[in-house]
Backbone as JSON, one array per atom type, in Angstrom:
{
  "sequence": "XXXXXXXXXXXXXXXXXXXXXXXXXXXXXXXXXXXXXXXXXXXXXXXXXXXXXXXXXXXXXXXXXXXXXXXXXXXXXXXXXXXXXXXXXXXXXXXXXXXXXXXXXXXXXXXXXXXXXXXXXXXXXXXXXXXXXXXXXXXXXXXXXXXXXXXXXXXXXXXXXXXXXXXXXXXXXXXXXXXXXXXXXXXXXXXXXXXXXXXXXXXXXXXXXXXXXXXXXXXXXXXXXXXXXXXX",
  "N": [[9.38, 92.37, 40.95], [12.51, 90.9, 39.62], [12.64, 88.35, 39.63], [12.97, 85.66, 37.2], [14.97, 86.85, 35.68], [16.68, 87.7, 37.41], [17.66, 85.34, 38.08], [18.02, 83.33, 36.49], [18.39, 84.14, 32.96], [16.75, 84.21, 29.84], [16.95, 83.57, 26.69], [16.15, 83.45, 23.12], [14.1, 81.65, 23.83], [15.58, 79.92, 25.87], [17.45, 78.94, 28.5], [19.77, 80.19, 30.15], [21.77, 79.27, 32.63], [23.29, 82.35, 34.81], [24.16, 82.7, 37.57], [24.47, 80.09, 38.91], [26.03, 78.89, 39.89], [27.94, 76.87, 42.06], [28.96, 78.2, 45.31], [28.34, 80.98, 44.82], [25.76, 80.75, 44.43], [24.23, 81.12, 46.82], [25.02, 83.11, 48.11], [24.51, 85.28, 46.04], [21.59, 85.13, 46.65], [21.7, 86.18, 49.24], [22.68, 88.96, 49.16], [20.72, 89.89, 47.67], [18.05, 89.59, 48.81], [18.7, 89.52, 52.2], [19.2, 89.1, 55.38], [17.01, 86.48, 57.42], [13.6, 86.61, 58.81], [13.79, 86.19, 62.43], [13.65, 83.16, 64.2], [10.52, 82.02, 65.77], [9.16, 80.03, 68.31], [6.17, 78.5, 67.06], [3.74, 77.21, 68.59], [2.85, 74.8, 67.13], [2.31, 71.81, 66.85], [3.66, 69.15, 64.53], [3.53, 65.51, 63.17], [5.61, 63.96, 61.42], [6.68, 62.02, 58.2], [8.6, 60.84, 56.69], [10.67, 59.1, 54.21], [10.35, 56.22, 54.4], [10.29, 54.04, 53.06], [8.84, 51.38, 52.61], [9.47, 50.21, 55.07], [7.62, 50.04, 57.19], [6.13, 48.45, 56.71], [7.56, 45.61, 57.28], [8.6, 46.16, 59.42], [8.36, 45.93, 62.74], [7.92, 47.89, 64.79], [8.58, 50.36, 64.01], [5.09, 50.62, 63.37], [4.46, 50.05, 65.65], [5.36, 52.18, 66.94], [4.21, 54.48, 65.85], [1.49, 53.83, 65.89], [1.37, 54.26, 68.39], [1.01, 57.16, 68.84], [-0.95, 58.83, 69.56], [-3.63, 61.01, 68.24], [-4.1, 62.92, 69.59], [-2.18, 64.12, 69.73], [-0.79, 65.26, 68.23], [-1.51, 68.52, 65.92], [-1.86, 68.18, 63.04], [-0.37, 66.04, 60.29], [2.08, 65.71, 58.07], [3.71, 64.16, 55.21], [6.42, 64.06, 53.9], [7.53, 61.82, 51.54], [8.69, 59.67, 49.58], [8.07, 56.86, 50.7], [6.67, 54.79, 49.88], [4.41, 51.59, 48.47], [3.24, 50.09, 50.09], [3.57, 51.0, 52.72], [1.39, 53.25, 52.73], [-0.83, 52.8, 53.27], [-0.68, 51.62, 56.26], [-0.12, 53.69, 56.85], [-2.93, 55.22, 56.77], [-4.34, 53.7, 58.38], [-3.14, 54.77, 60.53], [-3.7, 57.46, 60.7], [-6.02, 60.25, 60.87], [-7.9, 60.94, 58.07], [-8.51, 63.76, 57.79], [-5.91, 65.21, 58.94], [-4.36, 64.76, 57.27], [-1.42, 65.59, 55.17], [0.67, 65.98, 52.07], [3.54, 65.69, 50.38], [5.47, 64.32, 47.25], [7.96, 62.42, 46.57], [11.2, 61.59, 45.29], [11.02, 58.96, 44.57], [8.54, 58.14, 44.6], [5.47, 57.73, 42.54], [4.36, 60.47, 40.46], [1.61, 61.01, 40.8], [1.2, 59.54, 43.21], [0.19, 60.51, 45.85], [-2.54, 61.49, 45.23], [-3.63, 58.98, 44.2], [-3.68, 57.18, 46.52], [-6.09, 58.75, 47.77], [-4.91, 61.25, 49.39], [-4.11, 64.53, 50.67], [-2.2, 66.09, 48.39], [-0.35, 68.87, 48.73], [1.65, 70.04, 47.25], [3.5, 72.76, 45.88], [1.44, 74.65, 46.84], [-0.18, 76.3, 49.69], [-0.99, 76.08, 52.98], [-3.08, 76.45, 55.82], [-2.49, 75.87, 59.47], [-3.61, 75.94, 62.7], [-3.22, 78.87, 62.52], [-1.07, 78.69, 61.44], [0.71, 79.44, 58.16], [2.18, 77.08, 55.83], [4.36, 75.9, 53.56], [4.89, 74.09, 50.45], [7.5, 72.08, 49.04], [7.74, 69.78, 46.48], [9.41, 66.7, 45.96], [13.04, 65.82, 44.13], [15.94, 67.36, 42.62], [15.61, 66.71, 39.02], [17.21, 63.84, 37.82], [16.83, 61.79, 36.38], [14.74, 59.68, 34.02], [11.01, 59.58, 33.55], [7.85, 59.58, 35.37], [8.2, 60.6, 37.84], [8.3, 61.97, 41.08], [9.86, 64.61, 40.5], [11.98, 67.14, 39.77], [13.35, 69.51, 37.52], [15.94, 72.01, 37.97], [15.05, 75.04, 36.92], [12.3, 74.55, 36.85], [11.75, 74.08, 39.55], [12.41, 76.17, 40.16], [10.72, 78.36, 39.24], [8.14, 77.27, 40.22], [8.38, 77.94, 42.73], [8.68, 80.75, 42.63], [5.99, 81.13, 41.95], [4.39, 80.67, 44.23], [2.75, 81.42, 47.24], [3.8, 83.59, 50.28], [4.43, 81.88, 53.5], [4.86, 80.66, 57.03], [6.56, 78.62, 57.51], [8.55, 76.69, 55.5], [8.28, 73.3, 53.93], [9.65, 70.33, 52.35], [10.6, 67.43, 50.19], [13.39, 67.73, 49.27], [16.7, 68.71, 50.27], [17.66, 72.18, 50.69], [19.13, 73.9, 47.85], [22.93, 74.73, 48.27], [25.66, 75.06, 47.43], [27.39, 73.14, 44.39], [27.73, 70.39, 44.62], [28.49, 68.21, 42.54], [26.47, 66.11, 42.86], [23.94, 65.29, 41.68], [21.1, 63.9, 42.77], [21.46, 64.69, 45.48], [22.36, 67.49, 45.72], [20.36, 69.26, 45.98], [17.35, 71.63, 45.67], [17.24, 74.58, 43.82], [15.11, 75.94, 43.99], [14.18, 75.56, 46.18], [15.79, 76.77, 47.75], [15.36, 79.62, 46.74], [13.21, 80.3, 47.4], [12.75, 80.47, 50.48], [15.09, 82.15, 50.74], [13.83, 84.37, 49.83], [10.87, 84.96, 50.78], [12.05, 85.31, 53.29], [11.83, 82.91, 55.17], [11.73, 81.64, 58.28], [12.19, 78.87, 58.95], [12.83, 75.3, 57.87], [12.1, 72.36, 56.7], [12.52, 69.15, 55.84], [13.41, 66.0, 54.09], [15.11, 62.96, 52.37], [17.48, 63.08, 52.67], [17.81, 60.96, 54.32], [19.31, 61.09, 57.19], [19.25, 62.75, 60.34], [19.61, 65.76, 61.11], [20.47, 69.2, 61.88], [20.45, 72.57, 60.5], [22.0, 76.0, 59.38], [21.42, 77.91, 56.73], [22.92, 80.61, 55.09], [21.23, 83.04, 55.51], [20.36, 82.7, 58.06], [18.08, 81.09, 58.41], [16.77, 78.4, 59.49], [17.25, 74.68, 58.8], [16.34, 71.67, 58.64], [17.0, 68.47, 58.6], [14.87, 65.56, 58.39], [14.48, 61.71, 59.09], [12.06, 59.67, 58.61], [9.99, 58.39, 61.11], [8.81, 61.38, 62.79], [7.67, 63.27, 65.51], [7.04, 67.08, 66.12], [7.56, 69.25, 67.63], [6.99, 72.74, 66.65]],
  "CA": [[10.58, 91.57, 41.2], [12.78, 90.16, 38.33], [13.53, 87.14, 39.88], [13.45, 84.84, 36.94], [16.21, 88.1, 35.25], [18.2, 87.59, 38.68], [17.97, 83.98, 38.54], [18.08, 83.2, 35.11], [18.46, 84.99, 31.4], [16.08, 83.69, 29.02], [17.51, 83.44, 25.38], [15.81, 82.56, 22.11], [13.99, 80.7, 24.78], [16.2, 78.75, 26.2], [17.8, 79.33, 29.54], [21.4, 80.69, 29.99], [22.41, 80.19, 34.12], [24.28, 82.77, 35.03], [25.05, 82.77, 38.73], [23.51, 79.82, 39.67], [26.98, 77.58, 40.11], [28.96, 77.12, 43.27], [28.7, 79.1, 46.24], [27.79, 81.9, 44.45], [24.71, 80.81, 44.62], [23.6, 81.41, 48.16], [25.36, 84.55, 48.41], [23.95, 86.53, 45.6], [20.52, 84.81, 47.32], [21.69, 86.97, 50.68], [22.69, 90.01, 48.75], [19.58, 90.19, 46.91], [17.11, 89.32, 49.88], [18.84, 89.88, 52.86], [18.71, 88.12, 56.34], [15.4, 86.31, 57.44], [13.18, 86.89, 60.23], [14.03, 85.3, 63.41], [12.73, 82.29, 64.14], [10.25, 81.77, 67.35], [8.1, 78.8, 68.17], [4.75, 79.02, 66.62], [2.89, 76.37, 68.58], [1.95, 73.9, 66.23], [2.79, 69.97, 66.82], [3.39, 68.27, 63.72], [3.54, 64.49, 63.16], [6.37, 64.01, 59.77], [6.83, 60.79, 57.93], [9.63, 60.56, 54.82], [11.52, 58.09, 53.21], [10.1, 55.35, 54.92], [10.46, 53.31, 51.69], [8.51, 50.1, 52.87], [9.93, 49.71, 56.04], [7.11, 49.92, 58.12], [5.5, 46.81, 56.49], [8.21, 44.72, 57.53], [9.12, 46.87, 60.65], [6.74, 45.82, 63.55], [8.61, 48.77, 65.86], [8.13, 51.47, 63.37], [4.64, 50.64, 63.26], [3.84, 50.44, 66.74], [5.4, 53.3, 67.11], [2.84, 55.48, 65.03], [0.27, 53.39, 66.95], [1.35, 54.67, 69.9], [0.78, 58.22, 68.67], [-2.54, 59.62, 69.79], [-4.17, 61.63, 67.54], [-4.55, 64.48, 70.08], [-0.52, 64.7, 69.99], [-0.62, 66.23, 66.94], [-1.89, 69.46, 65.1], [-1.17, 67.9, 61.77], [0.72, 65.21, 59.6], [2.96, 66.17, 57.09], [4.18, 63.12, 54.47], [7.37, 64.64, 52.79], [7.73, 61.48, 50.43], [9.43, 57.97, 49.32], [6.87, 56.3, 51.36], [6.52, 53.62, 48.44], [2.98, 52.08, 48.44], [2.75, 49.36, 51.01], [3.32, 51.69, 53.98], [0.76, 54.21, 52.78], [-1.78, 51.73, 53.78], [-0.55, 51.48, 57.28], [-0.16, 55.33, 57.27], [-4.21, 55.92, 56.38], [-4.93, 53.27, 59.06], [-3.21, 55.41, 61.76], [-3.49, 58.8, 60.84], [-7.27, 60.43, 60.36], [-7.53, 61.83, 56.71], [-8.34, 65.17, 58.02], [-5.47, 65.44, 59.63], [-2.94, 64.16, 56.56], [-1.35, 66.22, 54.16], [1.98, 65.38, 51.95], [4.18, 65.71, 48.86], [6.23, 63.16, 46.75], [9.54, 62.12, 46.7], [11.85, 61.21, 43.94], [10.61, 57.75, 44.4], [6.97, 58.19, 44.27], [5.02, 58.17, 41.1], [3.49, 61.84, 40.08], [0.46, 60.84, 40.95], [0.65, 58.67, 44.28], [-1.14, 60.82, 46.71], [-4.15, 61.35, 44.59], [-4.07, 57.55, 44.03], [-4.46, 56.73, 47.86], [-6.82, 59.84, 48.44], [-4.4, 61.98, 50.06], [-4.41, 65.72, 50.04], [-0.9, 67.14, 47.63], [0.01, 70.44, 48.88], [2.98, 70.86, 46.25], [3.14, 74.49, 45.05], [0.4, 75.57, 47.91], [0.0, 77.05, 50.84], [-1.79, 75.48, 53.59], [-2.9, 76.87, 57.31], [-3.24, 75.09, 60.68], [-3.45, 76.49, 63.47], [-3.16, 80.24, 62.25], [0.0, 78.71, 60.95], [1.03, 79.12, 57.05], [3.07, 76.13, 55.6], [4.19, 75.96, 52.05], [5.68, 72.78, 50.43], [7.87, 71.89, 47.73], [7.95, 68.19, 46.19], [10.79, 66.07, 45.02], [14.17, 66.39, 43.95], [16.16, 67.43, 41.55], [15.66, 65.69, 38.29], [18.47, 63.06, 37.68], [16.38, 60.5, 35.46], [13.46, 60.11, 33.12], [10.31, 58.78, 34.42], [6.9, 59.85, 36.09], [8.54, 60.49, 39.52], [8.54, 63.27, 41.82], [11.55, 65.22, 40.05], [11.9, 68.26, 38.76], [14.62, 70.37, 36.91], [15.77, 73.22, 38.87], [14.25, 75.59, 36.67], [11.08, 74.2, 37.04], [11.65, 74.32, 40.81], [12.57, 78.12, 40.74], [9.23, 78.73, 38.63], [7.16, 76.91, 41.41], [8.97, 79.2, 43.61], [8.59, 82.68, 42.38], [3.98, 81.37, 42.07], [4.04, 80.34, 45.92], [2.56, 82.48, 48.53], [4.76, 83.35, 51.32], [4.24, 81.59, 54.48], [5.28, 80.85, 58.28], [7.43, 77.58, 57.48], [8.24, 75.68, 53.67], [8.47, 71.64, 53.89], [9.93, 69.71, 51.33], [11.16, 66.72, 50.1], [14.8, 67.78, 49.25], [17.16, 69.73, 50.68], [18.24, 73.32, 49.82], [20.23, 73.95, 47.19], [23.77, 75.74, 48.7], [26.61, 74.66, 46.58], [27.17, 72.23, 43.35], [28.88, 69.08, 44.88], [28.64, 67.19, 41.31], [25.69, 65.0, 43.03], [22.44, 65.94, 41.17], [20.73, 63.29, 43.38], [21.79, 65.36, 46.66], [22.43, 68.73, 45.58], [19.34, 69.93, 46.61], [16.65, 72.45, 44.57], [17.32, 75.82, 43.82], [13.68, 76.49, 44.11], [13.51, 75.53, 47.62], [16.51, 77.83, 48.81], [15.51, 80.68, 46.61], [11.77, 80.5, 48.36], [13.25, 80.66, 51.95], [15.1, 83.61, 50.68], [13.34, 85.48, 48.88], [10.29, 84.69, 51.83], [12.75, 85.31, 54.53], [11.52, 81.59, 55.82], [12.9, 80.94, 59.19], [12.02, 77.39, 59.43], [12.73, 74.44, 56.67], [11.97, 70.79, 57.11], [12.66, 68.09, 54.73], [13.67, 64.32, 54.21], [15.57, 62.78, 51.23], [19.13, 62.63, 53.12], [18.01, 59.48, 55.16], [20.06, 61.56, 58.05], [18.5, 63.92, 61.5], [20.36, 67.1, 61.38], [20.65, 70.9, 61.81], [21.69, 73.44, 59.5], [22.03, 77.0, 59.14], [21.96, 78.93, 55.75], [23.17, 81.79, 55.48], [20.6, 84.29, 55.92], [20.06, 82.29, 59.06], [17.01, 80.17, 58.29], [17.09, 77.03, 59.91], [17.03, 74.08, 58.31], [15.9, 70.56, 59.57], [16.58, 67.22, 57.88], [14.19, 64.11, 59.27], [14.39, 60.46, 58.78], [11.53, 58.18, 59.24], [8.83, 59.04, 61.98], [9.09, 62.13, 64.05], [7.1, 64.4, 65.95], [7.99, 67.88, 66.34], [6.57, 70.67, 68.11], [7.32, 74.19, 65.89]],
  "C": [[10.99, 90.86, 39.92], [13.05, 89.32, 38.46], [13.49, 86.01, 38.48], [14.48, 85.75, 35.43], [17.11, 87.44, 36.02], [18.5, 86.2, 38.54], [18.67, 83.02, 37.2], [18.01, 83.92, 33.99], [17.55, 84.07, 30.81], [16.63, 84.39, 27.49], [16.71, 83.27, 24.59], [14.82, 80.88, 22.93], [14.36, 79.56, 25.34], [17.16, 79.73, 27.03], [19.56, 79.4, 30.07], [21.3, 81.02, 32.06], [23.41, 81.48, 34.49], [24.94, 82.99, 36.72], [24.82, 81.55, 39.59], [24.58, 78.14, 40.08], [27.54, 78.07, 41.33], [28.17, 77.79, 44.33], [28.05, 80.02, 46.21], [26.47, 82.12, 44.4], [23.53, 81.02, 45.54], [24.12, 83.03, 48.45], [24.8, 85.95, 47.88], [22.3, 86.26, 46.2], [20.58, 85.94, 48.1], [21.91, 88.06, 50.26], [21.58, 90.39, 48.49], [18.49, 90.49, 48.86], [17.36, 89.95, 51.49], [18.6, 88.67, 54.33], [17.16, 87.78, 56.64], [15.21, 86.74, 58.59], [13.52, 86.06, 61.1], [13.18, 84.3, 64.11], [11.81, 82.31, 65.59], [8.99, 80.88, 66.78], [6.91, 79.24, 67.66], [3.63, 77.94, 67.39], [2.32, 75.53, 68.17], [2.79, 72.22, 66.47], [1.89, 69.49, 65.53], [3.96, 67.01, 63.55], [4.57, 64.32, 61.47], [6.53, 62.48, 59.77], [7.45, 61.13, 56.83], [10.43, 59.6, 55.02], [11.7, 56.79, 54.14], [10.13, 53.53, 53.96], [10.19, 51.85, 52.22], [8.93, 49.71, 54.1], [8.87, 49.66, 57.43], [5.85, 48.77, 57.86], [6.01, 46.44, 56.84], [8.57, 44.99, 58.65], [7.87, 46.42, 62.2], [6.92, 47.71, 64.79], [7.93, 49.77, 65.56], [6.75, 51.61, 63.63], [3.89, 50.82, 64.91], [4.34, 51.52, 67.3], [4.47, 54.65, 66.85], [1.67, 54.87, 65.48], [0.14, 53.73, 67.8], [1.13, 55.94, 70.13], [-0.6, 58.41, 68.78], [-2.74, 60.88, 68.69], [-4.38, 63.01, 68.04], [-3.02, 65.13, 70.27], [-0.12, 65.61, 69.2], [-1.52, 67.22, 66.4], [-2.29, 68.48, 63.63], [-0.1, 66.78, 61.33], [1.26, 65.39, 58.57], [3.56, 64.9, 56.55], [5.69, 63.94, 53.46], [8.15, 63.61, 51.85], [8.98, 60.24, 50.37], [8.92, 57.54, 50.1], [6.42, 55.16, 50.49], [4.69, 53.16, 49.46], [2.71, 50.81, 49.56], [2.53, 50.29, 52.16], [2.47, 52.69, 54.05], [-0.6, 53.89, 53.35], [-2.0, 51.44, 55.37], [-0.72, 52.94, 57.98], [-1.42, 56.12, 57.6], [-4.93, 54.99, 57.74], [-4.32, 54.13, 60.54], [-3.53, 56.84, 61.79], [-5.4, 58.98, 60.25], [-7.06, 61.33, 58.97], [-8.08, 63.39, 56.97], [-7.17, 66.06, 58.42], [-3.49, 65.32, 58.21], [-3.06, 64.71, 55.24], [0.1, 65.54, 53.35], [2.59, 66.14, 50.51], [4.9, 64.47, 48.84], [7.04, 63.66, 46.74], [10.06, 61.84, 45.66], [11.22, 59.73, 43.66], [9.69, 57.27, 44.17], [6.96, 58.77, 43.14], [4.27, 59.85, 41.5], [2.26, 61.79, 41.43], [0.12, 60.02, 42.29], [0.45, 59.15, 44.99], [-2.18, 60.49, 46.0], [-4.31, 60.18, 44.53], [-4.7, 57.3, 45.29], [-5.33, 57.72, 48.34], [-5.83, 60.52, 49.33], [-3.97, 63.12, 49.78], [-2.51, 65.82, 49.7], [-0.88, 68.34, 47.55], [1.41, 71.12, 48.36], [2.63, 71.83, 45.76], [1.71, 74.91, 46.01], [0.91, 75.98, 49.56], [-1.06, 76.65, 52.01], [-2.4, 75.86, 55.51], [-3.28, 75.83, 58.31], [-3.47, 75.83, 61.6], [-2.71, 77.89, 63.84], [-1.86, 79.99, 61.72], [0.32, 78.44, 59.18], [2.14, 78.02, 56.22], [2.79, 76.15, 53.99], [5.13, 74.74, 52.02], [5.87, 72.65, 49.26], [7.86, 70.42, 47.59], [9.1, 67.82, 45.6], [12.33, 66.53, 44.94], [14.79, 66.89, 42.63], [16.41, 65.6, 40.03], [16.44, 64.86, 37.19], [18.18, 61.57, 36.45], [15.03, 60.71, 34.72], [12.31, 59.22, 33.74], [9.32, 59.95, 34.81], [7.09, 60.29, 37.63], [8.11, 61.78, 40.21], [9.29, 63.81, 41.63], [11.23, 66.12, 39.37], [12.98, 68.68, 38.74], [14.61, 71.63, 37.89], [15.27, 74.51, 38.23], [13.17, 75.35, 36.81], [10.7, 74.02, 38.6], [11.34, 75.65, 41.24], [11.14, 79.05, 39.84], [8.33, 78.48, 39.64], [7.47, 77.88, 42.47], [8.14, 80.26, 43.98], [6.55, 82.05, 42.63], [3.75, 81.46, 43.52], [3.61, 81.55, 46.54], [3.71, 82.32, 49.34], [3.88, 82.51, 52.5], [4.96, 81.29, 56.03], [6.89, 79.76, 57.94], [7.21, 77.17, 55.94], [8.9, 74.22, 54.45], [8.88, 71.6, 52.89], [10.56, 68.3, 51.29], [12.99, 66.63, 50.61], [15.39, 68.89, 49.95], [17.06, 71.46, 49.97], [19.26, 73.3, 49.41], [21.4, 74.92, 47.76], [24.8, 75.97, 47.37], [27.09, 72.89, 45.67], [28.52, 71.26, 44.13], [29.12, 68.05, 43.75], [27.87, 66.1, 42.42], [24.33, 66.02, 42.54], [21.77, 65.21, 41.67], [20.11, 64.05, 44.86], [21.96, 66.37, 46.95], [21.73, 69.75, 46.37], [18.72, 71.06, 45.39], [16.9, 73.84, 44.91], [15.73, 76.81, 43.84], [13.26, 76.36, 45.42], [14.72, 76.9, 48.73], [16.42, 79.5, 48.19], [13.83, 81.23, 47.62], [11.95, 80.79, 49.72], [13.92, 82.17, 51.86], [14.53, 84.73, 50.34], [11.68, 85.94, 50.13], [10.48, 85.17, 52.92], [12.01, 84.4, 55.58], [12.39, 81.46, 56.91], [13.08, 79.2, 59.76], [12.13, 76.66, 58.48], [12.75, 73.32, 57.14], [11.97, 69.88, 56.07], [13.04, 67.08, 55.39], [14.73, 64.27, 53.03], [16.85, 62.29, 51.7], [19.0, 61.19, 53.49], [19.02, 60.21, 56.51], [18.73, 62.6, 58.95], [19.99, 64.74, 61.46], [19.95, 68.31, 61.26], [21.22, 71.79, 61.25], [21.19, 75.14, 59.55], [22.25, 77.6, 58.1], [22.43, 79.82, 55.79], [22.91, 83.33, 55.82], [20.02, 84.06, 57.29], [18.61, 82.06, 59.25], [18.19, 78.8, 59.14], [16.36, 75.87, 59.25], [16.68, 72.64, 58.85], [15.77, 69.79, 58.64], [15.85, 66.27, 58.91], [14.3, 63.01, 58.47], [13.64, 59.89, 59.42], [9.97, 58.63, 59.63], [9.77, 59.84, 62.68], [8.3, 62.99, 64.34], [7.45, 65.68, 66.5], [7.23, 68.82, 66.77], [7.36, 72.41, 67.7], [7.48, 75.7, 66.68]]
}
């Protein structure tokens, strides 16, 4: 596969986009790849937490909410990131660390799983319950700093190494089309992995919004805000 030919030209090393503005960018995705597989439940209840950004220190609701979660409700906890560092504290007291996996957010340092002991399954591939989950971190990168951010080349590199698997998580959205917000855009490494995969399931955070989306190879997409439990 030539994907980083199709995706990118490499110059005098240095990287010449060529299709990778506008619209155009999901389409030659669906040309290339083709529709995905169709999605069907896989059985797995997972527990998600993103962009909780301190609010469940100050929140008593939030918190007894995730108190009120039994441990046998869930398969799995998934952290997809901005979780800043008070609430990670509250997070390790409800959730068992066998059970809690995550990536960072634009807002989190590099390094803040490994700080609180918590497993970082960015760029891997992880099974539960015969189920494969792959996960991208962060967003695109809009500032300088230690954060969770990466350039979208450096997204679509993480990409192309990944195993395939059943479902990809991530922080940020998928990249469709260039709205002039590099904040919001979304990574071109997370919508060429779904295609190129034929992923029928995507789950992220980052919007601060709950919604439903359809790409166009007919993956489904799933933004979350906050706490939610979801059965796959």
């Amino acid at each position: 596969m030539k994907i980083l030919e199709f995706l990118f030209k490499k110059k005098n090393n240095k990287s010449i986009s060529n299709i990778n503005k506008g619209e155009k960018y999901e389409d030659e995705l669906l040309n290339e790849f083709g529709k995905c597989k169709i999605y069907k439940p896989l059985g797995l209840k997972i527990l998600f937490i993103t962009d909780t950004h301190n609010c469940l220190s100050y929140t008593n609701k939030y918190v007894d909410y995730l108190k009120s979660i039994s441990m046998n409700d869930y398969d799995i906890c998934l952290l997809l990131g901005d979780l800043s560092g008070l609430d990670i504290d509250i997070i390790k007291e409800c959730i068992p660390d066998e059970k809690l996996f995550g990536i960072v957010g634009n807002h989190d340092s590099i390094d803040f799983l490994e700080k609180n002991k918590i497993k970082n399954i960015n760029g891997k591939v992880i099974t539960c319950k015969n189920v494969k989950i792959a996960a991208i971190m962060g967003s695109n990168r809009y500032k300088e700093g230690t954060y969770g951010m990466q350039t979208q080349e450096e997204s679509l590199e993480l990409a192309e190494k990944m195993e395939t698997a059943d479902i990809l998580i991530s922080h940020d959205k998928a990249y469709i089309y260039d709205k002039n917000d590099n904040v919001h855009d979304g990574l071109k490494g997370i919508t060429y992995y779904i295609y190129k995969n034929h992923i029928p399931l995507h789950i992220h955070g980052h919007l601060h919004e709950e919604f439903e989306e359809k790409l166009k190879n007919d993956s489904k997409s799933i933004s979350l805000f906050q706490i939610k439990l979801l059965e796959i």
